[in-house]
C-alpha positions in Angstrom: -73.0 -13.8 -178.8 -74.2 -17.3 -179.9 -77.8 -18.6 -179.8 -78.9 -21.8 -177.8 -80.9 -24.8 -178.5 -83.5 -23.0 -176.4 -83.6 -19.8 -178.6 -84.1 -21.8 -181.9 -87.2 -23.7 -179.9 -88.7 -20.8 -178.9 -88.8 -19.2 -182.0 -90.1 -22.0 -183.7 -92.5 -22.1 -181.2 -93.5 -18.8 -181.3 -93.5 -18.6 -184.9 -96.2 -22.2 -185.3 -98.2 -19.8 -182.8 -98.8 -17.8 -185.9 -99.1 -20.7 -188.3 -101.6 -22.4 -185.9 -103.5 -18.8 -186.0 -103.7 -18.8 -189.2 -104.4 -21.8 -190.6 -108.0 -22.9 -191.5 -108.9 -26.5 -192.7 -111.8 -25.5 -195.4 -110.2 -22.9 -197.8 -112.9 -20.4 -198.9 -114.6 -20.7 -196.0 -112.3 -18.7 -193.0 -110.5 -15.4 -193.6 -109.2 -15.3 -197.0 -105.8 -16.5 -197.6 -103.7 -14.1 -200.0 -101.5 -16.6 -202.2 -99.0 -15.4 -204.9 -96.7 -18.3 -207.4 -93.3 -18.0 -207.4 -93.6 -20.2 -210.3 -96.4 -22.6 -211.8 -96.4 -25.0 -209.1 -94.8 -23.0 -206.3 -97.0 -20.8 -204.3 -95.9 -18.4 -201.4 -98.6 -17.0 -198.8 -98.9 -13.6 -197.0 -98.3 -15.9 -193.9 -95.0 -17.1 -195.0 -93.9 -13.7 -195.4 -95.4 -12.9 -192.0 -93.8 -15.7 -190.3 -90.1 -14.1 -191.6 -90.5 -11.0 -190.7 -91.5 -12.3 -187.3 -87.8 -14.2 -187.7 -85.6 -12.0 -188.9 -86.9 -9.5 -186.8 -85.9 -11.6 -183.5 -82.5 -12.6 -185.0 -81.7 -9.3 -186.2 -82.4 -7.8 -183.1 -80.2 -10.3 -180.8 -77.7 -11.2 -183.3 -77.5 -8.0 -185.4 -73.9 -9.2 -187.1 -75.1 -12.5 -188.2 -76.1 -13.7 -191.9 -79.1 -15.2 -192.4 -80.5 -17.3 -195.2 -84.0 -17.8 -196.2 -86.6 -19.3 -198.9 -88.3 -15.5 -199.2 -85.8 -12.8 -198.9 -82.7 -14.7 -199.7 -79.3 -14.0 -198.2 -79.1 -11.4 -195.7 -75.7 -9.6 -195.4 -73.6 -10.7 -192.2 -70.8 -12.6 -191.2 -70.2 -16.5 -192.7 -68.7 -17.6 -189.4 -72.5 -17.5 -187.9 -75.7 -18.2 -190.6 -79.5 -19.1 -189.5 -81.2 -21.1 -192.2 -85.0 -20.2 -192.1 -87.8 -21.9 -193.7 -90.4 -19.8 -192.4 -93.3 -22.7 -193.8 -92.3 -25.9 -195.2 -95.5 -27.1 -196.9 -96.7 -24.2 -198.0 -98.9 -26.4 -200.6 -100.4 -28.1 -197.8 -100.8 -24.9 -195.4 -103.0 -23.0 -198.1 -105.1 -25.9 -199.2 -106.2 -26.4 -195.6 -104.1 -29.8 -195.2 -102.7 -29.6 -191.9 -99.0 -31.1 -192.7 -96.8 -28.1 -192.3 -93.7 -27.2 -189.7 -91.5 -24.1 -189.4 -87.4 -25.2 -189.6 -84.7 -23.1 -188.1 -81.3 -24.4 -188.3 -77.8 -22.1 -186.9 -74.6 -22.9 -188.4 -70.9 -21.8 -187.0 -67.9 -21.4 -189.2 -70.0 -23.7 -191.7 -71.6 -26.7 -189.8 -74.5 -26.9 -188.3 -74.6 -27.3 -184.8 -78.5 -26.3 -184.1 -81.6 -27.1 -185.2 -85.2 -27.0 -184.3 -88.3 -27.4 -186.6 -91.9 -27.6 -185.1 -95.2 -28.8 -185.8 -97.4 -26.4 -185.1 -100.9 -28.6 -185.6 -99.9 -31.5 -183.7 -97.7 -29.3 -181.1 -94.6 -31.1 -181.5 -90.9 -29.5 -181.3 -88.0 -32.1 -183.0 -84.4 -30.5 -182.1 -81.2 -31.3 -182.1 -77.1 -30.2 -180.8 -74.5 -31.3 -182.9 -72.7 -34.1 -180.7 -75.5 -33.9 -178.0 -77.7 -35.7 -179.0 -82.1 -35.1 -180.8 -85.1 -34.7 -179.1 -88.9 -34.3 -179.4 -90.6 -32.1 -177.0 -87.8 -32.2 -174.7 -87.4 -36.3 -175.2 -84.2 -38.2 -176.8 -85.3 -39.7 -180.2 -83.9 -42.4 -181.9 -84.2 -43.8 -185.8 -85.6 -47.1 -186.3 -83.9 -50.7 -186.4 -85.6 -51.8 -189.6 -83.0 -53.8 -191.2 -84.7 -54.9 -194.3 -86.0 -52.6 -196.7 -88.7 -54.6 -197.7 -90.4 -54.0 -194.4 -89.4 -50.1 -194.3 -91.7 -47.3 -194.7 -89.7 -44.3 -196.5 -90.6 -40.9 -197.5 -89.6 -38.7 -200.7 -90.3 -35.7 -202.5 -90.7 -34.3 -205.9 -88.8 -30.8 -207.6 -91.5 -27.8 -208.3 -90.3 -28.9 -212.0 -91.9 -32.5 -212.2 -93.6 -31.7 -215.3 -90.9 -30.8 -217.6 -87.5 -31.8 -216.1 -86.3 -35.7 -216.4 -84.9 -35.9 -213.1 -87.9 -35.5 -211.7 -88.0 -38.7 -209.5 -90.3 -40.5 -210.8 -88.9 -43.5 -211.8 -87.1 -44.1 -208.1 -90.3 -43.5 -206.8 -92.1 -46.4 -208.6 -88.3 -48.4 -207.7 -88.8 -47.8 -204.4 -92.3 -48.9 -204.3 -91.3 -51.9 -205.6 -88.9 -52.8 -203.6 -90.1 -51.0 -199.9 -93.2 -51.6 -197.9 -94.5 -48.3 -198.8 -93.5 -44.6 -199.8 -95.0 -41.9 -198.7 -94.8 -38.1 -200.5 -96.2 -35.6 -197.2 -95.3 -32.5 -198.9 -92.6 -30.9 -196.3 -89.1 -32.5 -196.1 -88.1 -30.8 -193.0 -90.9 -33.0 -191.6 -90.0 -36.2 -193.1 -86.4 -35.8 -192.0 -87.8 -35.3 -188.3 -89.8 -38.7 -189.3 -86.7 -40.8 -189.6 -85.2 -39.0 -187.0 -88.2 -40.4 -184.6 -88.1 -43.8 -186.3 -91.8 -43.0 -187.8 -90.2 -43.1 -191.2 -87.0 -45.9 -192.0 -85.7 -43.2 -194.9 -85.9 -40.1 -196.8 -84.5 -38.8 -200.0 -85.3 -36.0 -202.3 -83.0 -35.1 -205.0 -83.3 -31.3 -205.7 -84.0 -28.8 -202.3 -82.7 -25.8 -200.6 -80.1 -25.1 -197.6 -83.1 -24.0 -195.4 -84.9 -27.4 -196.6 -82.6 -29.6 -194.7 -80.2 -28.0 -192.7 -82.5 -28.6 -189.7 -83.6 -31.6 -190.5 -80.4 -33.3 -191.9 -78.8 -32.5 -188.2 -81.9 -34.1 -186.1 -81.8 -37.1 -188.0 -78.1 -37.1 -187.6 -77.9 -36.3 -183.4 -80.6 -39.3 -183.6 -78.5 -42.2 -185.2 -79.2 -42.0 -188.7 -76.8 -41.7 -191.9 -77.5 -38.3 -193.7 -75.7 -37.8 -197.2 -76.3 -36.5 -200.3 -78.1 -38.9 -203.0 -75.0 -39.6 -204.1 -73.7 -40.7 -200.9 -71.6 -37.7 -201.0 -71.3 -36.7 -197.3 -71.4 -33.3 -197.4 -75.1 -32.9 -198.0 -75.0 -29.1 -197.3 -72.7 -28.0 -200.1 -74.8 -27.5 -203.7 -76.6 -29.1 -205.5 -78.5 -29.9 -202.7 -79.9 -33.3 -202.5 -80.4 -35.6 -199.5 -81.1 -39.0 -198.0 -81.3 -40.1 -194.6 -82.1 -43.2 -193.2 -81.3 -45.8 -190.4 -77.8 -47.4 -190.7 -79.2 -51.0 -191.8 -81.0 -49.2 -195.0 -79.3 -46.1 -195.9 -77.2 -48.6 -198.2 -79.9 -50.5 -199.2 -81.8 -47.2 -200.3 -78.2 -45.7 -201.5 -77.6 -48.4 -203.7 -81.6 -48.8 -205.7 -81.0 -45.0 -205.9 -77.7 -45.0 -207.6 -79.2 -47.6 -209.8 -81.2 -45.6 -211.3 -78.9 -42.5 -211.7 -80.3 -40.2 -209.3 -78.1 -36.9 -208.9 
């Protein structure tokens, strides 16, 4: 038995319903929020945990032989010929510090590519999805990236490693490249989002050079089923094999973007 686009949607769905439930935009002041660090900079919440139970629970029930990997409990024995990548909050940072800028990402992967995703946005109600070779959609309408063809008028979006303060490849210096060279950069906190940001044209590209498999595998398909050029940093097409790193962007700038990136010996 093999899910649908309209299973993954309805469990992101369902699951926002308990982000939305429990989120609260003054910290300290609504029901306290337990928070626990995976390490210095990387917190994980009793919701997060919540929020995968409430997952795995659904998968395991209608898809019992499937094997499912996600950010908190890691790999879950099943078969390879049929994984769900979970990511029960992405933007955890911003979920406990009351900074509404959060989404739950489900992606479902046979014999090894992606062929569904679905990741939504629980405080501004908005569902991004996507069907390998059919096509991406927001809330049920097609979505397309953006025709920006110079990067000097593009507004992109990156992302920095849990690590910034003592690894080198941190970032850093393409981020103050690309804000020479782009209209703006923005860092939102949750690159499932920002993927879904190119995929809708709000955002002309997106890189971020050390994530997950439940980071992008979501995100990397929307933005693909909606016109734009998904690789690794290195331009490597085959963005969901490790070391995980990604870009996306239009056709017109992924090159452009590529290229500055490169440059600067990102990996």
């Amino acid at each position: 038995m093999q899910p649908t686009l309209a299973d993954l949607e309805d469990l992101a769905r369902r699951a926002g319903a308990i982000l939305r439930e429990n989120f609260h935009p003054r910290p300290g002041f609504g029901p306290r929020l337990q928070v626990n660090y995976k390490s210095e900079t990387d917190p994980v919440t009793e919701v997060d945990h919540r929020i995968e139970a409430f997952l795995l629970e659904e998968i395991q029930a209608h898809f019992p032989e499937h094997q499912i990997i996600t950010e908190e409990s890691g790999l879950l024995q099943g078969s390879q010929d049929w994984q769900w990548f979970l990511d029960p909050i992405d933007g955890t940072v911003n979920f406990a510090r009351g900074v509404p800028i959060f989404v739950v990402s489900i992606a479902y992967a046979k014999k090894g590519k992606v062929t569904l995703g679905a990741i939504y946005d629980p405080m501004l109600d908005e569902c991004f999805s996507a069907e390998r070779g059919r096509g991406a959609w927001l809330n049920g309408e097609p979505i397309r990236v953006s025709v920006i063809q110079e990067l000097g008028r593009g507004l992109v979006g990156t992302g920095f490693p849990y690590d910034v303060r003592s690894n080198p490849n941190n970032n850093l210096d393409n981020y103050a490249a690309a804000t020479m060279l782009a209209q703006a950069v923005r860092h939102m906190g949750a690159a499932a989002r920002d993927l879904c940001y190119v995929a809708a044209g709000r955002l002309d590209a997106f890189w971020e050079l050390r994530l997950s498999a439940w980071d992008i595998a979501a995100g990397g398909l929307i933005a693909e089923e909606a016109g734009g050029i998904v690789t690794k940093v290195s331009g490597d097409p085959q963005y969901m094999l490790k070391p995980y790193s990604i870009l996306a962007a239009n056709p017109y700038l992924h090159p452009l973007v590529l290229k500055f990136l490169n440059q600067k010996q990102a990996s």
